[in-house]
C-alpha positions as CSV (number, residue, x, y, z in Angstrom):
1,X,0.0,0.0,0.0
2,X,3.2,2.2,0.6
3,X,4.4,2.0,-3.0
4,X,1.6,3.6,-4.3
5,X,1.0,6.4,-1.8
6,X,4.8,7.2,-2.2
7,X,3.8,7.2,-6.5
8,X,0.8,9.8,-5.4
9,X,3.1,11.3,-3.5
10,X,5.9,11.9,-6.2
11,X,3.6,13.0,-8.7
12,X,2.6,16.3,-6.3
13,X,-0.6,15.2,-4.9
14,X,-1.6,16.0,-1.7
15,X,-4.6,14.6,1.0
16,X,-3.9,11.2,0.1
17,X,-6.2,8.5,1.2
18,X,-6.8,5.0,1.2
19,X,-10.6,4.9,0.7
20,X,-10.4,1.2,1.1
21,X,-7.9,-1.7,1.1
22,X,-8.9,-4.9,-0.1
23,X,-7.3,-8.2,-1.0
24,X,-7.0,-8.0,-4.5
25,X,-7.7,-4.0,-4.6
26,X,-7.0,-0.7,-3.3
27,X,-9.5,2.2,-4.0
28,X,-7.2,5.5,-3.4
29,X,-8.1,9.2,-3.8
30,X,-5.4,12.5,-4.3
31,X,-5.6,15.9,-4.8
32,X,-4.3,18.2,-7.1
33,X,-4.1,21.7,-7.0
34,X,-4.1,24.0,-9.7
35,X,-3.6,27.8,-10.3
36,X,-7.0,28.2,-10.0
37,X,-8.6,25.2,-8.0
38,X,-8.1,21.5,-6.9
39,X,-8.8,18.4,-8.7
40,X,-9.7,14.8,-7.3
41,X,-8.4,12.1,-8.8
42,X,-9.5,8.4,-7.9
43,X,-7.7,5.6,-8.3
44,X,-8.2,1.5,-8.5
45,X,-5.1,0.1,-8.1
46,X,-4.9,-3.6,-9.1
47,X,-2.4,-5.8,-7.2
48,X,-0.2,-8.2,-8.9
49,X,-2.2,-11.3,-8.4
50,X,-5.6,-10.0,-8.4
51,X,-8.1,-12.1,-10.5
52,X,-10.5,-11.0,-13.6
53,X,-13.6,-12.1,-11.1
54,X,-12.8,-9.0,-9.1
55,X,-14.8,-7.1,-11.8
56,X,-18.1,-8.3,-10.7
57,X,-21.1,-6.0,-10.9
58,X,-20.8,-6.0,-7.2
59,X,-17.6,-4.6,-7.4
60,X,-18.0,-2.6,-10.4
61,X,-21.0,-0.5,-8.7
62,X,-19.5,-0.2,-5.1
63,X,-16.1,1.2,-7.4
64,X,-18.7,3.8,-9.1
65,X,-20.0,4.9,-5.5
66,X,-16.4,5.2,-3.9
67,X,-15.9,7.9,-6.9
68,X,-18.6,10.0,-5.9
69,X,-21.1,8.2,-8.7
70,X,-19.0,9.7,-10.9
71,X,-17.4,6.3,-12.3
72,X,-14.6,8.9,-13.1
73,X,-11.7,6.5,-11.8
74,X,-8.7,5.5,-13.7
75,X,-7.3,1.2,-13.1
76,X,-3.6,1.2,-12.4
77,X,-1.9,-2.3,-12.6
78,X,2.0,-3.4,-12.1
79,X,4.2,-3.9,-15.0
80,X,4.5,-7.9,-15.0
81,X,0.2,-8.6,-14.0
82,X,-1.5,-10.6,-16.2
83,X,-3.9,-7.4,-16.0
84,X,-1.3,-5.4,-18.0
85,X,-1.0,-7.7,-21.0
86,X,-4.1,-6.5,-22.3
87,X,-4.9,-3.2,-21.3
88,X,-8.1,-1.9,-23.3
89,X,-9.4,-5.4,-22.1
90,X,-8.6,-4.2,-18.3
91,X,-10.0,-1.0,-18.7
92,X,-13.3,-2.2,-19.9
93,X,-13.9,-5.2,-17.5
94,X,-12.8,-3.3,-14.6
95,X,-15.1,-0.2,-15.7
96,X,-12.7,2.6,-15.6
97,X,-12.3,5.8,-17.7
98,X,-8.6,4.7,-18.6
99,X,-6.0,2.5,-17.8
100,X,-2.2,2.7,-17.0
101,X,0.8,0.4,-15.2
102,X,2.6,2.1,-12.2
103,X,5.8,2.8,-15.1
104,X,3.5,4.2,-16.9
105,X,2.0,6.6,-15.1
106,X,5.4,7.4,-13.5
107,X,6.6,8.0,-17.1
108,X,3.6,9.8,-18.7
109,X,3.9,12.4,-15.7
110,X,7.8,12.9,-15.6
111,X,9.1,12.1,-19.3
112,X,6.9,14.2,-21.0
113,X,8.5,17.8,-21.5
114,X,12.3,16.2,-20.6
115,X,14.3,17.1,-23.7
116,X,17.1,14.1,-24.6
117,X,21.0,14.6,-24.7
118,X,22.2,13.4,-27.8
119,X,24.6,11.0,-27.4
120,X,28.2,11.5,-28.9
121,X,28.6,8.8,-31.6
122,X,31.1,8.1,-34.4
123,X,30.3,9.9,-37.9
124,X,31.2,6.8,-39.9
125,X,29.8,3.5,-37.2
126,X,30.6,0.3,-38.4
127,X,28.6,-1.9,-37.0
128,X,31.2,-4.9,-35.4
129,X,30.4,-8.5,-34.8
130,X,30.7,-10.3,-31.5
131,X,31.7,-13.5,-30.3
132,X,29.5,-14.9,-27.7
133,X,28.7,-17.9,-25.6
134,X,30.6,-21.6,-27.9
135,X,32.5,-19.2,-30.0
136,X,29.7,-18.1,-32.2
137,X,30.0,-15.4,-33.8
138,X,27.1,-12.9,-34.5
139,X,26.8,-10.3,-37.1
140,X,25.8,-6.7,-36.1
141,X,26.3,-6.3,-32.4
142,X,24.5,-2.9,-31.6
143,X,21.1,-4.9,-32.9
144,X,22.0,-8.0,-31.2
145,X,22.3,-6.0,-27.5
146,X,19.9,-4.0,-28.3
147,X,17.5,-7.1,-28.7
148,X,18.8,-8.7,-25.5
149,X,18.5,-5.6,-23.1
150,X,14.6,-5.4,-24.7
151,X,14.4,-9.3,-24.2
152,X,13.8,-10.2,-27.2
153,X,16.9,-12.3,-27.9
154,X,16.4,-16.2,-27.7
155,X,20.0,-16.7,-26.9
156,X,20.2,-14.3,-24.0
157,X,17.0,-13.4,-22.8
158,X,17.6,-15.2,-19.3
159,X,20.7,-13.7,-18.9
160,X,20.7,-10.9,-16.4
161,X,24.4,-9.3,-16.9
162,X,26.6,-8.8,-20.2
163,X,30.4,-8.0,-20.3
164,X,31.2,-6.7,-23.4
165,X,35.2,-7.3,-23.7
166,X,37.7,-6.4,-26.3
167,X,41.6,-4.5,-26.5
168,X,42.0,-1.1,-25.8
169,X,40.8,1.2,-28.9
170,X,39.0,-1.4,-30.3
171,X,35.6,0.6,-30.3
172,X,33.7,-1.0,-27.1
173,X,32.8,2.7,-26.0
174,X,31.6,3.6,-29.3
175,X,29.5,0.3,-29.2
176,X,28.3,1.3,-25.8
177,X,27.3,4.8,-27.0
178,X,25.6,3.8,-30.3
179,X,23.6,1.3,-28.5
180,X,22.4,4.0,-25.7
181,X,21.1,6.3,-28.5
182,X,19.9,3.3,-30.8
183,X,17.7,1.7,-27.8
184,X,15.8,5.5,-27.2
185,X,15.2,6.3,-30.3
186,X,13.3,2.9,-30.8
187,X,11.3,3.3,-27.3
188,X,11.7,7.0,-25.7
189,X,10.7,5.5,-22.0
190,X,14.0,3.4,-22.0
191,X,16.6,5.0,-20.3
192,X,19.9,3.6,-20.9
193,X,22.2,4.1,-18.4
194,X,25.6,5.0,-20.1
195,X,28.6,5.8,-17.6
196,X,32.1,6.2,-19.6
197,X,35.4,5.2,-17.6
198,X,35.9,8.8,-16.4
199,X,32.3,9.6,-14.8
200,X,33.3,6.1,-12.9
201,X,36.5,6.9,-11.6
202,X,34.6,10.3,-9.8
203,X,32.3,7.9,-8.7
204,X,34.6,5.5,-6.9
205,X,36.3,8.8,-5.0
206,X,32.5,9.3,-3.4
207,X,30.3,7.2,-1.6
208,X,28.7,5.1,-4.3
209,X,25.2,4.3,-4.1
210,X,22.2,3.4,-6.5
211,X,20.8,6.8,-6.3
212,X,24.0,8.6,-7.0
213,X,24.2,6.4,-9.9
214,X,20.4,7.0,-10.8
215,X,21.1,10.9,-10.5
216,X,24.1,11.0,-12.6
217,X,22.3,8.8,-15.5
218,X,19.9,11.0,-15.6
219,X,21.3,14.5,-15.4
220,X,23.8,12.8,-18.5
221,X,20.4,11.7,-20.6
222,X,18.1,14.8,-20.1
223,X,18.7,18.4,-20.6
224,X,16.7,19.1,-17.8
225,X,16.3,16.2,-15.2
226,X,13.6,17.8,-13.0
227,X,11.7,15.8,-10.2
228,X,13.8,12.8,-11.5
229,X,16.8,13.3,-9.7
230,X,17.1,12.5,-6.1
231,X,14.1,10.4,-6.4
232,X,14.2,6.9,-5.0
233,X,10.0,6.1,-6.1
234,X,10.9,7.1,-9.8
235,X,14.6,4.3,-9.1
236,X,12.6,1.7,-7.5
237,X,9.7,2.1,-10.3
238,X,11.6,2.1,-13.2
239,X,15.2,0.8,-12.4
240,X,14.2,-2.0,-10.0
241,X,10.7,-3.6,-10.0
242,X,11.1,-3.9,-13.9
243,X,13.1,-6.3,-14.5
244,X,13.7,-5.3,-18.5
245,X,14.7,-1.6,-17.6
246,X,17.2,-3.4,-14.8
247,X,18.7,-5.2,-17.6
248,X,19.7,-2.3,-19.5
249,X,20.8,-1.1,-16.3
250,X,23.7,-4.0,-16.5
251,X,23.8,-3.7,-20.2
């Protein structure tokens, strides 16, 4: 119940409540404020292994009721329910005006006006091949990694770490960089965590964390990083309790 107040929380709202916990359920309400007023918002938030039943007619009219009889609630769900693999479908059983996972509604209300630092890449990229697990060699590593770190690799896509190794000046920073800018501009929520050998030599002088980490990621990616830095819900959210942004993470 936490995680989600501390999500409200991020986002700016204020008189938080639980309107009522339930199994399979929580029914939440926020405020907003505005330059001119404050806005409710209401909120059915759909644990991980709560059931398609839950969306009885019992259910559906006590959720209307809880929203003032307005029916003006919006279903959240977390990234890896069953619930989120069809989302239109989730919306209409569950009877909600729209429909969102946590990461998305984290992303929708941070990502949206953050501009992206282009990454510096070489004018004339050839893309190398790798050598991976038997000797087998693979054609067109940037595509290959890219596919692994989005989990769409056969080969790969239980493994949870990649060390990409090679001789000095060989181009494994350039592969590194063309793969951070390749992976956003095929999904722009993806945030590809790219620290060169210098940022991590600053790093090991200081006491290293996850959220120093996090904060320098970030304030490298976006021209602006906003509420995003220092912030340990947007992390957890998107760095940790998904396990395909954690992946690129390693990457």
């Amino acid at each position: 119940m936490k995680h989600f107040h501390d999500i409200l929380a991020t986002l700016g709202a204020s008189n938080i409540q639980l309107v009522e916990p339930n199994k399979y359920w929580d029914f939440w309400m926020a405020t907003y404020k505005t330059p001119i007023t404050s806005i409710s918002g209401y909120y059915l938030y759909l644990k991980h292994d709560c059931p398609q039943k839950e969306s009885s007619i019992e259910n559906l009219t006590h959720w209307k009721f809880l929203s003032r009889n307005l029916g003006d609630y919006e279903v959240i769900v977390t990234p890896k329910s069953p619930l989120s693999q069809n989302l239109e479908g989730t919306r209409s059983l569950f009877g909600a005006k729209s429909v969102r996972t946590t990461k998305q509604f984290l992303l929708d209300n941070f990502l949206k006006d953050l501009s992206w630092k282009p990454v510096r890449r070489e004018e004339h990229f050839i893309d190398p091949d790798l050598e991976i697990a038997e000797k087998k060699s693979v054609h067109n590593a940037v595509k290959y990694l890219s596919q692994w770190i989005k989990g769409e690799s056969s080969t790969l896509n239980t493994t949870a770490l990649t060390i990409l190794t090679a001789h000095g000046g060989i181009g494994k920073t350039t592969v590194s960089r063309v793969l951070c800018d390749t992976l956003h501009s095929q999904d722009s929520t993806i945030i590809p965590i790219l620290i060169e050998s210098e940022q991590w030599r600053h790093l090991i002088q200081t006491n290293f964390t996850m959220n120093s980490l996090w904060d320098l990621a970030i304030s490298k990616r976006f021209e602006r990083a906003g509420n995003l830095l220092a912030n340990k819900v947007a992390l957890r959210e998107m760095c940790i309790r998904d396990s395909h942004i954690t992946r690129q993470g390693c990457a």
